[in-house]
C-alpha positions in Angstrom: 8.3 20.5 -17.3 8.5 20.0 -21.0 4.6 19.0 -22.6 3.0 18.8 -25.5 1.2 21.7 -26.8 -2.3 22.7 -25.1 -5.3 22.1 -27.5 -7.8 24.3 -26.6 -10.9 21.8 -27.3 -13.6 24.7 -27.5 -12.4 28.2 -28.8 -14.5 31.0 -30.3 -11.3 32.7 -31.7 -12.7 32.4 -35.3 -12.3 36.2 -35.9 -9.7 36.7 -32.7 -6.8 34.9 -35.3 -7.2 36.8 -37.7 -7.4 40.0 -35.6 -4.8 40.0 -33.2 -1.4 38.9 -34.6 -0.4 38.7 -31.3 -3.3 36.2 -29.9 -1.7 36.5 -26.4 -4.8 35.0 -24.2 -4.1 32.2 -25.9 0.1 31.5 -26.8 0.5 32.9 -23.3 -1.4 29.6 -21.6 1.0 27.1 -23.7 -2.2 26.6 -26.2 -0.9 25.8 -29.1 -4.4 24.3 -31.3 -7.7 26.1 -31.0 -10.8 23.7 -32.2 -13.0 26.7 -33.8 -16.2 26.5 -35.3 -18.6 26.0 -31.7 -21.8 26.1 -30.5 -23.3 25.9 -34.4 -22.0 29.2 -35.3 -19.4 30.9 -37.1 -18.4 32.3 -39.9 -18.4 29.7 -42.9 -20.6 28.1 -44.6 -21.8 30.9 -46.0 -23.4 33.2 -48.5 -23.7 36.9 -48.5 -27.1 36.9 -46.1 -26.2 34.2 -44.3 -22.9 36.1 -43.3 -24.5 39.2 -41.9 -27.2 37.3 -40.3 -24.1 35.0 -38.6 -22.5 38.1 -38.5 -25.0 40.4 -35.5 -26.0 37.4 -34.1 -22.8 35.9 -32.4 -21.6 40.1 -31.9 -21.7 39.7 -28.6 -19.7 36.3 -29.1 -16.6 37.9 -31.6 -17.2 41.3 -31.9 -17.9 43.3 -35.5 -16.5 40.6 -38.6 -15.6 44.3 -40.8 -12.7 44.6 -39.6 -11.3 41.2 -40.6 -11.8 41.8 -44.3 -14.2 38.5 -45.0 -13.3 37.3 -48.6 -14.6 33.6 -48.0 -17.5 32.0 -48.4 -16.6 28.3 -47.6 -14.9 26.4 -44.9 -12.0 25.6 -47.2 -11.8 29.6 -48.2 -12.4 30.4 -44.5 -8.9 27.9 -43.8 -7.3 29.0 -46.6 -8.1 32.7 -45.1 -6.2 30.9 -41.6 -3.3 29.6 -43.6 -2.6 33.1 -45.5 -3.0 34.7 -41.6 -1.1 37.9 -41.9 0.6 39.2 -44.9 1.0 35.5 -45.7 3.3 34.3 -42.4 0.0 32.7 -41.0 -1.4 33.1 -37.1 -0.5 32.7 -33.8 -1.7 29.3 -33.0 -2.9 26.3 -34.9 -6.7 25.6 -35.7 -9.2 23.4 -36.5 -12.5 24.1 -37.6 -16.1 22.4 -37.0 -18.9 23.0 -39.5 -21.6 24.9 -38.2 -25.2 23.4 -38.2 -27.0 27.1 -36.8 -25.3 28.7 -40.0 -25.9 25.5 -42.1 -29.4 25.6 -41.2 -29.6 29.3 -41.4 -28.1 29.2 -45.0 -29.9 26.3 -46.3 -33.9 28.1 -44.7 -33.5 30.9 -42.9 -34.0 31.4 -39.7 -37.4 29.6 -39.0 -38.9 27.2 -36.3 -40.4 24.2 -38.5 -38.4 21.3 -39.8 -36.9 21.3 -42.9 -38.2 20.0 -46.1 -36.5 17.2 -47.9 -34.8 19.1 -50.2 -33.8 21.9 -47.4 -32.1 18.7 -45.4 -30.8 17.8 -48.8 -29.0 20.9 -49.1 -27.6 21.0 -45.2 -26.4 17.2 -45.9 -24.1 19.0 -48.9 -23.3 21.5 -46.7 -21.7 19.4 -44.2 -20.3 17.4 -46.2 -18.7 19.4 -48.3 -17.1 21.5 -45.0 -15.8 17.8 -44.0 -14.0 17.1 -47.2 -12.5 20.6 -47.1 -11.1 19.7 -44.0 -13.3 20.4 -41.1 -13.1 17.6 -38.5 -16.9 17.5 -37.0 -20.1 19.4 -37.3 -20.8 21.4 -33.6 -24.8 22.2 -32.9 -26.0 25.2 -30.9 -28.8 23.6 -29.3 -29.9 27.0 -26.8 -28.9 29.4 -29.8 -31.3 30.1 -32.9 -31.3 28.9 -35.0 -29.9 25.3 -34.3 -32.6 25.3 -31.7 -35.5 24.8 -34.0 -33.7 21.3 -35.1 -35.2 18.0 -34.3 -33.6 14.9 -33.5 -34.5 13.1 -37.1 -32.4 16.3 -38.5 -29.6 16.2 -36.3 -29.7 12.3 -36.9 -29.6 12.8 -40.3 -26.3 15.2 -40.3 -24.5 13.3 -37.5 -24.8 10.2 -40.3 -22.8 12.4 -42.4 -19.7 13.3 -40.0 -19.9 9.9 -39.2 -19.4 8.6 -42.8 -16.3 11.0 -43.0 -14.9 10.1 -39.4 -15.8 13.0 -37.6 -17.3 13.9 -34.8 -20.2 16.1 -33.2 -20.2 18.3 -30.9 -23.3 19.7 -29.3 -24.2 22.7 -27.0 -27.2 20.5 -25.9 -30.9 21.9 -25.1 -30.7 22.6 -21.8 -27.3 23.1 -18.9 -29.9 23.7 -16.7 -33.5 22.4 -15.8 -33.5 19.6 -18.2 -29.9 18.7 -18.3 -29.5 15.2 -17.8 -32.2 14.8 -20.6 -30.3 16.9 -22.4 -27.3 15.3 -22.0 -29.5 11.7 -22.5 -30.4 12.7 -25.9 -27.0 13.5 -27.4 -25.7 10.8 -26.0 -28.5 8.4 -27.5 -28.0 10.1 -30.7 -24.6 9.2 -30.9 -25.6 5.6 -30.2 -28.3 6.2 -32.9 -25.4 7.2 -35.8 -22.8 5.6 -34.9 -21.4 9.5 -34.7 -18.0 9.8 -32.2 -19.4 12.8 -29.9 -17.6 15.9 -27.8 -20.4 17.1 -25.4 -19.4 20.5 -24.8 -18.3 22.8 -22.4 -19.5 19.6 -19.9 -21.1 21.7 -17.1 -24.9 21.2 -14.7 -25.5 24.8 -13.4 -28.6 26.4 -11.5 -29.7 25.2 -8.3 -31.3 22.8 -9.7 -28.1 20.8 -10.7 -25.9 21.0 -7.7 -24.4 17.8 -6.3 -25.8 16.2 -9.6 -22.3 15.4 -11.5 -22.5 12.0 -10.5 -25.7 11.3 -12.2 -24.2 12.9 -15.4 -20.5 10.5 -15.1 -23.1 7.5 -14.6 -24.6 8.8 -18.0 -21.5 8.7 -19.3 -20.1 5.7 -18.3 -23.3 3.7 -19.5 -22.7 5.3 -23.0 -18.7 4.2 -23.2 -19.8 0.7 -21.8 -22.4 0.4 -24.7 -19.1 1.3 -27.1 -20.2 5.4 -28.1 -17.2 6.6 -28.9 -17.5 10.1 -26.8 -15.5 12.5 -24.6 -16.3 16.3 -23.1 -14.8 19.2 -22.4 -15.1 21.4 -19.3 -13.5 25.0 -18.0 -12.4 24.9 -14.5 -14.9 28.5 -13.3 -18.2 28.0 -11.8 -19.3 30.9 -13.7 -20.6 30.8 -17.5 -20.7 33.4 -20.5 -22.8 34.1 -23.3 -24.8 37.0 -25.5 -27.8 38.5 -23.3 -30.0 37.8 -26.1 -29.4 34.2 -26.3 -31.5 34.1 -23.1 -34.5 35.2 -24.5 -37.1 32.4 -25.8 -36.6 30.6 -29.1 -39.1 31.8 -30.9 -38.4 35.2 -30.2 -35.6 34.4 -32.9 -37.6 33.5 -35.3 -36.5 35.1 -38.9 -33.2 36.1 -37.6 -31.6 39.0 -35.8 -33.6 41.5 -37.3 -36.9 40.1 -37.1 -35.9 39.8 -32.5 -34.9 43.6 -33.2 -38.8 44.2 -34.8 -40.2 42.3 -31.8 -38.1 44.0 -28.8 -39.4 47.6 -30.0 -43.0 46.0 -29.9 -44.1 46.6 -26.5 -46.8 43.6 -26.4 -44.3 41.2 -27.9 -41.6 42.3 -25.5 -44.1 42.2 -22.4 -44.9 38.2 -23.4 -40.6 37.6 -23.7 -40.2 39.3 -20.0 -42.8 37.3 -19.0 -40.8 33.7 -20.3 -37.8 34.9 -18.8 -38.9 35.9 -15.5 -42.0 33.5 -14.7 -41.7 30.7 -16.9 -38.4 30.2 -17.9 -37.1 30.6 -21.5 -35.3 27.6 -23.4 -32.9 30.0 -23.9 -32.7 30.5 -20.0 -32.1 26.3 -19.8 -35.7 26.2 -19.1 -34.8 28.6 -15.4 -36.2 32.0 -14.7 -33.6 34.4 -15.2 -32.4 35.9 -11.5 -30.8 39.8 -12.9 -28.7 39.4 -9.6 -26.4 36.3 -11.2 -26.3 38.1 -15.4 -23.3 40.2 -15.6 -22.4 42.7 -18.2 -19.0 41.2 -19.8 -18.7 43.5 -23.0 -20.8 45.7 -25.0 -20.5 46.3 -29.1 -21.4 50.0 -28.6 -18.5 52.2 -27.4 -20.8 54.8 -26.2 -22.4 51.9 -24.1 -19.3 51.0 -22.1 -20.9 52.2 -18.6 -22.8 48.9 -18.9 -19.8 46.7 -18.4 -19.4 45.3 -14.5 -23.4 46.1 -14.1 -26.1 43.6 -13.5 -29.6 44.7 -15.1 -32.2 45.5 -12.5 -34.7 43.7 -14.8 -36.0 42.6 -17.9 -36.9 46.8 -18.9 -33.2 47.6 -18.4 -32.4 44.3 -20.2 -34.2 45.0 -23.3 -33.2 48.8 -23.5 -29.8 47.6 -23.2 -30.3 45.1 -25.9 -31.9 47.1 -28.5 -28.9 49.9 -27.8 -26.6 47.9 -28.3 -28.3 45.9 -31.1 -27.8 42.7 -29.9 -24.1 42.8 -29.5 -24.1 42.7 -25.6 -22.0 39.7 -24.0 -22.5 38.7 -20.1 -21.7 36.4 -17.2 -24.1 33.8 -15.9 -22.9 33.4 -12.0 -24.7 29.9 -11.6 -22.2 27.4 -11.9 -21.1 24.9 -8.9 -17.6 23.9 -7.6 -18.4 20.7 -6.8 -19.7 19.7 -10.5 -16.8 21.2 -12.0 -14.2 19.1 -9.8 -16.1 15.9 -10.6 -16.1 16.0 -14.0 -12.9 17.3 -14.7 -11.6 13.8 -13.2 -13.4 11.8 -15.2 -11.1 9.9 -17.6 -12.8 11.0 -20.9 -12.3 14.6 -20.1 -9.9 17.4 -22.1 -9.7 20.7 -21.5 -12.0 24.0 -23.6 -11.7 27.5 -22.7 -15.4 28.3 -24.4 -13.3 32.0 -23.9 -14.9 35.0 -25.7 -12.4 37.2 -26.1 -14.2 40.2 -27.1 -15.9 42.7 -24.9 -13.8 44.6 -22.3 -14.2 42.4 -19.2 -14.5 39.3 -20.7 -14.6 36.0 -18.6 -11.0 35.1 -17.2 -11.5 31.5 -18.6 -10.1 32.8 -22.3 -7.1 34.1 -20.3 -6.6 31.8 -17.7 -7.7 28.0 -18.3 -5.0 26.0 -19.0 -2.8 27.6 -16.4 -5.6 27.7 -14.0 -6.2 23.7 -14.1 -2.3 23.3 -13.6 -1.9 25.6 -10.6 -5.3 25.4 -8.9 -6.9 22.2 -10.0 -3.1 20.4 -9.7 -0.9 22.3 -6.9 -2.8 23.3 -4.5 -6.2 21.0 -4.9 -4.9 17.6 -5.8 -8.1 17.1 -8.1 -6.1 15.9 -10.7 -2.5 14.8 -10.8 0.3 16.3 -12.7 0.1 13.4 -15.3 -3.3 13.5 -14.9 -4.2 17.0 -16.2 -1.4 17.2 -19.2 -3.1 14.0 -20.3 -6.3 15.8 -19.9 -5.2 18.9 -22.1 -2.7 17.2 -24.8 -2.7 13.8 -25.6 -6.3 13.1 -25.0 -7.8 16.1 -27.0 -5.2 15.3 -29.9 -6.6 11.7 -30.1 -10.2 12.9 -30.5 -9.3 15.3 -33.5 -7.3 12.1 -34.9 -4.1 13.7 -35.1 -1.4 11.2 -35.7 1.5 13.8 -35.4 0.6 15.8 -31.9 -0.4 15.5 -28.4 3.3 13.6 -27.3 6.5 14.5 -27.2 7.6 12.1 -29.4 10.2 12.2 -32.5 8.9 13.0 -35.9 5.6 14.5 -33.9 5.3 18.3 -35.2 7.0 20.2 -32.4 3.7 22.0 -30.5 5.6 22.1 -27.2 5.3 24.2 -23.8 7.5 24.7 -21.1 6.2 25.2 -17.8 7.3 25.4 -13.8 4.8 23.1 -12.2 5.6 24.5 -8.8 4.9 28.7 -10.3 2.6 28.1 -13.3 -0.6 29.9 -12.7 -3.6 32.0 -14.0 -2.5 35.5 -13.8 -6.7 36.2 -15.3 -9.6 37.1 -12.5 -12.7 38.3 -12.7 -11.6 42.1 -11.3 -8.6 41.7 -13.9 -9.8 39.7 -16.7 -6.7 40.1 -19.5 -4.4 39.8 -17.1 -1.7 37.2 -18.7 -0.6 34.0 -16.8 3.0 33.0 -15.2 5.2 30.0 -14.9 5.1 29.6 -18.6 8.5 30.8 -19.9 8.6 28.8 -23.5 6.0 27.6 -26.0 6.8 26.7 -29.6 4.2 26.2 -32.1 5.5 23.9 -35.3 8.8 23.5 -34.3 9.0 27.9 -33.8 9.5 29.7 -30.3 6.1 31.8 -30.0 7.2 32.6 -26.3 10.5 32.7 -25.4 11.8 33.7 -22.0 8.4 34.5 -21.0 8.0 37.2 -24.2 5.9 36.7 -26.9 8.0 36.8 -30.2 6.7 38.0 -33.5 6.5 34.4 -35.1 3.8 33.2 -36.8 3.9 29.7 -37.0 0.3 28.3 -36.6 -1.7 27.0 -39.4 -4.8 25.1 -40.5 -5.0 22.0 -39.2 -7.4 19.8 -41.7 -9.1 16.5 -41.7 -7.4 14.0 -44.0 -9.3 10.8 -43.0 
């Protein structure tokens, strides 16, 4: 079957694209658009401080930034950078990018849990806007991750006014995926109806016990919000499990004053004793508001070569945790096993829904979802489920996406549409990526072409480099 390109709606390849000329996990799945930029932190805006603060927080997300060579300092450098790829050919795939409101906030005050002052909202409001008329098409919020935590809704109202005055949209990891979900999911979806800002609720998931069988009440959610005209859609990943930094589940104000300030306060033995204590009694925000069980956090990657034995182990508790953490100096990635089947199937049907890896590449047994996702909904989710039809899903992972980024050229296969193009066997096409085997590279997918240019060709990845920026222009 002959589709349009995959667009990976939720990507943390930010440093992965310019690493890798290869970008296998990626061309391999027929993806040819990453959206980059999530969860409220990456790489640009940025100055020199901001940059290294960015830069050990999300380790555990991208690995070390060195070895990139960073020589930007704005999102129009940092597409630029995209667009000059390697030795000027450009990268594997195409990419868009959403401004980052952690690293907007983080640039514009530090890392500090108060609201801004006028003139530090002042300066975030330039921030964003200038990212937008450089060509980023939204602003993305890290609402579990410092510091886009300590935000309030009058300052996320007042920057989602600003994506909306430029046609963007926002895209929030929300405050909670676990205890307070729905809220969670409530608030965004009022904000949206607040600012008239479109809205991509992210990596679209309920997990913990708490959550199961719940989808429904989320869709109803939903459905109130597009019947009261917000202009919204989600994303999802078709794995129960989750991934994310083991320090992002500590308490917020742990994080307070940035990653080396959490360092300070993890070798203080008091201070440490009181973070065990929210994660294992009271449940951290960073936790979704759940105690942490050890028995569902797996070790996914490590920063630290000499630290490797971690990888495949579960921490027998918060001690192990934290010696871990300061070790590896925040860099440690891990799975969260707390997901449920039946969520995932229910909102991957509803009809606003497109398709987002939300794959970390780095760490050496990262989550198969960065592998496997867009193969995985065809040959699971389609062929042997029926969850969604054939039509169904490509709509889901093409068309649909390509309509929320406002791309008038991609998502069809169309003439005088830019030739982003995959060619798959719907009755053979699936996820070669598991959990035991995490990099291990899909099948059924003999062809993909990004810009008109084979990037797979009989089932080989070829040495072109065809993928570019992709920018907002209205």
């Amino acid at each position: 079957m002959l589709a349009p390109g995959f667009v990976d709606m939720h990507a943390h390849s930010d440093l992965a694209l310019l690493r890798d000329p290869a970008h296998e996990a990626k061309v391999a799945q027929g993806v040819t658009l990453e959206v980059l930029g999530q969860d409220g932190l990456s790489y640009a805006p940025v100055d020199d401080r901001t940059l290294d603060e960015v830069r050990a927080a999300i380790a555990g997300w991208n690995g070390d930034l060195a070895d990139t060579g960073p020589d930007w300092r704005t999102v129009g450098d940092y597409l630029d950078r995209l667009d000059r790829g390697f030795g000027g050919q450009g990268i594997a795939v195409n990419a868009a990018y959403l401004v980052p409101h952690g690293t907007v906030r983080a640039y514009a005050m530090g890392w500090a849990d108060r609201p801004p002052t006028g003139a530090e909202l002042d300066r975030m409001r330039r921030l964003v806007a200038q990212g937008l008329r450089e060509g980023a098409v939204g602003m993305s919020s890290g609402l579990t991750y410092p510091p886009g935590m300590y935000a309030d809704r009058g300052e996320l109202a007042a920057l989602c006014r600003v994506v909306a005055g430029y046609g963007g949209y926002h895209c929030p990891h929300h405050r909670s995926y676990g205890a307070g979900a729905l809220g969670a999911y409530a608030e965004m979806l009022d904000l949206a109806r607040e600012t008239g800002c479109a809205l991509h609720l992210a990596h679209a998931t309920l997990n913990f016990g708490v959550n199961e069988g719940r989808a429904p009440e989320l869709l109803a959610l939903l459905d109130g919000a597009l019947a009261d005209g917000v202009d919204v859609t989600l994303d999802s990943y078709p794995y129960t499990p989750g991934c994310t930094t083991l320090a992002a589940l500590l308490p917020g104000w742990a994080h307070e004053g940035g990653p080396e300030a959490l360092l300070a306060r993890l070798r203080d033995d008091e201070v440490a004793g009181r973070i065990g204590h929210a994660l294992e009694v009271t449940g951290s925000d960073g936790c979704h508001g759940v105690p942490v069980d050890w028995g569902t956090v797996e070790v996914s990657g490590v920063s630290d070569p000499a630290l490797g034995r971690y990888v495949g182990s579960r921490p027998a508790g918060w001690a192990e945790a934290r010696r871990l953490l300061l070790a590896d100096r925040l860099g440690t990635a891990v799975l969260q096993h707390v997901g449920h089947e039946g969520n995932v199937r229910a909102i991957m049907r509803h009809r606003v829904h497109t398709g987002g890896s939300d794959g970390i590449l780095h760490g050496a047994k990262p989550h198969p979802r960065a592998y496997g996702t867009f193969p995985h909904y065809l040959g699971r989710y389609v062929r042997e489920l029926g969850v969604l039809s054939l039509e169904e899903a490509v709509a889901h992972l093409t068309s649909r996406p390509a309509a929320r980024l406002r791309l008038a050229d991609r998502g069809l296969v169309r003439e005088g549409y830019r030739a982003d193009l995959v060619l798959f066997d719907p009755e053979t096409v699936a996820a070669g990526a598991t959990f035991a085997a995490p990099r291990t590279l899909p099948v059924g997918i003999p062809h993909v072409l990004v810009n008109g240019r084979f990037a797979v060709r009989d089932g080989r990845r070829t040495d072109v480099l065809a993928g570019r920026s992709v920018r907002r222009t209205a």
